[in-house]
Structures are given as C-alpha cells and as structure tokens.
N, C-alpha and C positions, 0 to 999 in steps of 0.2 A: 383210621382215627383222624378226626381232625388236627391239622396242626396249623401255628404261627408263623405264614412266610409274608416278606418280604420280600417285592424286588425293589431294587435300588439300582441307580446309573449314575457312573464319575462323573464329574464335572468337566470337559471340553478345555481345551484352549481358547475355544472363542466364545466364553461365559461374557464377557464384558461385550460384547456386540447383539445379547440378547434383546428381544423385545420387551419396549416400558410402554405403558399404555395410561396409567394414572400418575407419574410421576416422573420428575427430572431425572434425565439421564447424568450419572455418579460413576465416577473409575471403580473400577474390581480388582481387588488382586487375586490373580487366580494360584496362587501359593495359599493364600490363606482360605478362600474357598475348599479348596483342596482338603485343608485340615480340617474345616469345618467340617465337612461334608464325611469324615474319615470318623470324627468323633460324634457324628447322629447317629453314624452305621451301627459304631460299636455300643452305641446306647441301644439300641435296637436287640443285639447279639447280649447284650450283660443281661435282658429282661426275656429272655427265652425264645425271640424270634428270630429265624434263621432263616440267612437274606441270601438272594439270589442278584449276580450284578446280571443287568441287562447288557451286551452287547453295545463300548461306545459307537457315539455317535459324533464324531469329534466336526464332522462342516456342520453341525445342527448347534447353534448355540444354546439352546434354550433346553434339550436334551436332559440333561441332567433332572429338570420338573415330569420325572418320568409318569411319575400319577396321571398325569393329562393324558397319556395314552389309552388307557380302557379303563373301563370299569367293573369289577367281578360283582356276580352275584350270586352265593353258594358255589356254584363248580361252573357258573357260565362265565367268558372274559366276552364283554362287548366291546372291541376294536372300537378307538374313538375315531372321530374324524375332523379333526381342528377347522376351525372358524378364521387361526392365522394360516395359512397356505402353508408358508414357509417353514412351517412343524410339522407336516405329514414324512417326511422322509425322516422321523424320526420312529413311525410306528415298527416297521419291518421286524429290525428286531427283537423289540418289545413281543409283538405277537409270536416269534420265535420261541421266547422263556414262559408266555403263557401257556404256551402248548406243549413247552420240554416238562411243565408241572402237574402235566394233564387237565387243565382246564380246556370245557367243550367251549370255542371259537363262534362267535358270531360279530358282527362288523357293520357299523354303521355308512351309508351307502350315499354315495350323493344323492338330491339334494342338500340331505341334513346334513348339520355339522354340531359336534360336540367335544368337549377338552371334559377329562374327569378330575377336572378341576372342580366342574361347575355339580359335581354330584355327592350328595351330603345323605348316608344312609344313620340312619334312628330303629335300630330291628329292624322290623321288614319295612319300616316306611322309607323311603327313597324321597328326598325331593332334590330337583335339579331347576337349577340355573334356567333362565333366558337372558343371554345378553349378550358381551360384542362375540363371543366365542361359541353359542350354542344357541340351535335356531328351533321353532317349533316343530320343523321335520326329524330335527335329530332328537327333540323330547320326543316324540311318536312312536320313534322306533328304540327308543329306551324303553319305553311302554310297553308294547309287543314284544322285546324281546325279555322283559323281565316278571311281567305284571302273572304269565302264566305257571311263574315258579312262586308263585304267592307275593309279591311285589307290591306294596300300595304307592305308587306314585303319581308326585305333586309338582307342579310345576310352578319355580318362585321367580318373577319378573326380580330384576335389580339393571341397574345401570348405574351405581357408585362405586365400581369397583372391576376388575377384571374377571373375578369368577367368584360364586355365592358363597367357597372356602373360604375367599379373601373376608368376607365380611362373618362366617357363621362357622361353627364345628359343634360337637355335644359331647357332654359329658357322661361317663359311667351310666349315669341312672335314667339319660335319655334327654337329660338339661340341654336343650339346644342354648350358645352364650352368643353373644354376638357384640361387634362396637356399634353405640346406637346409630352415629353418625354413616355408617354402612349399612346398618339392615333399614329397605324401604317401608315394609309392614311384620314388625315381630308379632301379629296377631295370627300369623300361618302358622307358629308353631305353638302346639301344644302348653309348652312350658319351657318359657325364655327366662334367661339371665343374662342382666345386660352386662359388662366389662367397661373397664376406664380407658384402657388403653388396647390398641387398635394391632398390635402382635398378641393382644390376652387373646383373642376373640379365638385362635387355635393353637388345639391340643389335636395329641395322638393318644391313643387307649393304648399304653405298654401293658397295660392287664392288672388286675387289682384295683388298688389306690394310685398309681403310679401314672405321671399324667408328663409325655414329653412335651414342652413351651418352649418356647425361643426366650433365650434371657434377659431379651428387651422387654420381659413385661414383669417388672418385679413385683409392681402392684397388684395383679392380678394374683400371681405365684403366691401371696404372702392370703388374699382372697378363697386359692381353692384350695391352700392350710389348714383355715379356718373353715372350711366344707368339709374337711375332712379327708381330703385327696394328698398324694405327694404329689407335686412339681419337683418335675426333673428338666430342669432347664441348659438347653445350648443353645452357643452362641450361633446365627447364623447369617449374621450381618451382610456380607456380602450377596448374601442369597438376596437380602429384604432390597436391597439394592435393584435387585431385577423381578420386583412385587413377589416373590419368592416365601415361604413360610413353611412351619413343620409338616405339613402334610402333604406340599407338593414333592419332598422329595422320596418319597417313597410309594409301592402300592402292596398296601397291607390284606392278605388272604387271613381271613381270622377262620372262615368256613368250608374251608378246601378241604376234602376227605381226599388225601393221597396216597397212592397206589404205596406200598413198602418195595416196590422194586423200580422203582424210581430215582430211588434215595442212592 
C-alpha cells in the first residue's frame, strides 16, 4: 500500500557556516535551529507521516536541506548531483535511506548537475529549475530518467532566486503560488496565485486541507483560510536565515508502495 514517508536530517553544528547565495550572511543559533527543526518533524508525525532521519552529516553544513538530495518519483530516487560542490558529500547517506525504503536508485551523472530543490512536481507534471544549482544536462537526465514512468517534464529558467522552490510550491488542487517579485514568467504554469509575502510562496501538502507554512507569512496563512485550506504554520527562522524554507527540510514519498517487511 502506499504510504506517507519522510526523510528528514538534524541539523549539523556547523549550520551557521552554510552557504547564502541571495542574501546577507546573519548569525544562527544552532539551539534554536535545533528546535525548530524538532517541531517540523513532529508536525509531520502529528499529520500521519512517518519520517525516516537520514544519516548526520555533521562537516556538511548545509546538510540538514536534505530535499536537495534526490528526487523521487513513484518508486524511482534520482540521486541529485549539486551545482555547489561542497554539498555532494552530503548525498551518501541520503541514497543509503533511499534504498533502506526500497526505492529503485538511479543518479544523476556528471556533466549535469541538480539540487531537488530546483524540482516542483503538480501530478505527473514535474517542472525543474535552471539556475545557479541545476544545468541543462541535469534537466536531460531528469527527463530520461522519469519522463518513461509517465513524467511530463518542464524546464523553468529563473535566476531570482537560489532554487525554483524558493520562488514557487502548489497547492491541493494543483494552484501553483508564487512571490511575484521571484517568479520570471508565471505564464508556465497552468494556474498561478500570486502571494504578498515571499515565505507565502511555500507550503508542504500534510494531506487534506492541512498546509505546513513557515509562520513568517501570516498574510498568506490568513489567504489560504479563506481558500479554504488549514495553515499550519512553524517557525523556521533560522533556517530562512540560510534561504532555507518548508520544503527543504524534508523529502516527502507520498507514492512509495512499500514492501510490509521493511517496516
């Protein structure tokens, strides 16, 4: 049967020496982090899905944005291959817990390079990133390696932003939202809603009406109320600190049929 897993990775000691790419570098306190990070999980665990931690990775600062590591689709994990160098020694054990879940492994291969940061799945349509973290060789073999499990994938240039998450996520019903000021052409998607505030722009599907936000975007939260949705907002400030937001700290299997002897 399908089930709801989660991986998820602690956050490092050396969170505060992560890489910033749009924004001033700002102290972290990695106590608070800590907690943060303690109280997504269990937001995660209180709505049905049951998370798996990755394997720290305590020299990788950045680590903890476990998401950027691969990308599933249905029962395939495509091994990312980061665009920053300095984040590949963070995949290892990543692809370790993909495979302790029984997902079939496939890995993106140099030349390409991609963070699954930069991949925003809507159903079967997939669009992915080009920008400082993902090249057209690593869209290629995202392509090939998913397009033949019924996959429609789209490839969205951006360059306001570190990865196409940071500017875009979707809602329930397949509402891609975005903050206008990040997305370069909202006419790729289907059916955009724009956001006021620039943490609105991502949510995680807790399943239902239930919509995980970071609680820096009240405006938004009080928005997808009135759509009809619950916001379930934490705080995740230190994260936002290192472009960090709800959906990089986790990699959500919604379509994983796993094995019962696994468990």
């Amino acid at each position: 049967m399908p089930s709801r897993l989660a991986l998820v990775r602690r956050p490092g000691p050396r969170l505060a020496e992560g890489l910033v790419t749009h924004l001033d570098r700002q102290p972290v306190d990695p106590a608070l982090a800590l907690h943060q990070w303690e109280t997504y999980v269990q937001v995660l665990r209180d709505h049905g899905w049951r998370t798996t931690e990755v394997a720290p990775a305590d020299d990788c600062p950045d680590a903890v944005f476990v998401e950027d590591t691969m990308v599933v689709f249905r029962n395939v994990a495509l091994l990312a291959r980061s665009g920053a160098e300095s984040r590949r020694p963070e995949l290892p054990a990543a692809r370790e817990a993909a495979a302790a879940l029984g997902c079939s492994l496939n890995a993106v291969r140099a030349p390409g390079t991609l963070d699954g940061g930069d991949v925003l799945k809507v159903g079967d349509t997939v669009y992915v990133g080009r920008g400082c973290r993902t090249n057209a060789e690593g869209v290629r073999q995202l392509r090939a390696a998913f397009e033949p499990l019924g996959a429609r994938v789209v490839a969205v240039p951006h360059r306001r932003v570190l990865h196409l998450k940071s500017a875009v996520t979707a809602l329930p019903d397949g509402t891609v939202i975005g903050y206008l000021p990040f997305v370069e052409d909202p006419s790729v998607f289907p059916q955009f809603r724009p956001v006021l505030e620039e943490a609105g722009a991502h949510v995680v599907l807790l399943g239902g009406d239930a919509l995980l936000m970071a609680a820096s975007a009240p405006r938004t939260a009080r928005l997808f109320t009135r759509l009809g949705y619950r916001p379930v907002p934490v705080d995740i400030s230190e994260f936002e600190k290192r472009e960090g937001c709800v959906t990089c700290l986790s990699v959500r299997l919604r379509d994983l049929v796993e094995d019962p002897g696994r468990r």
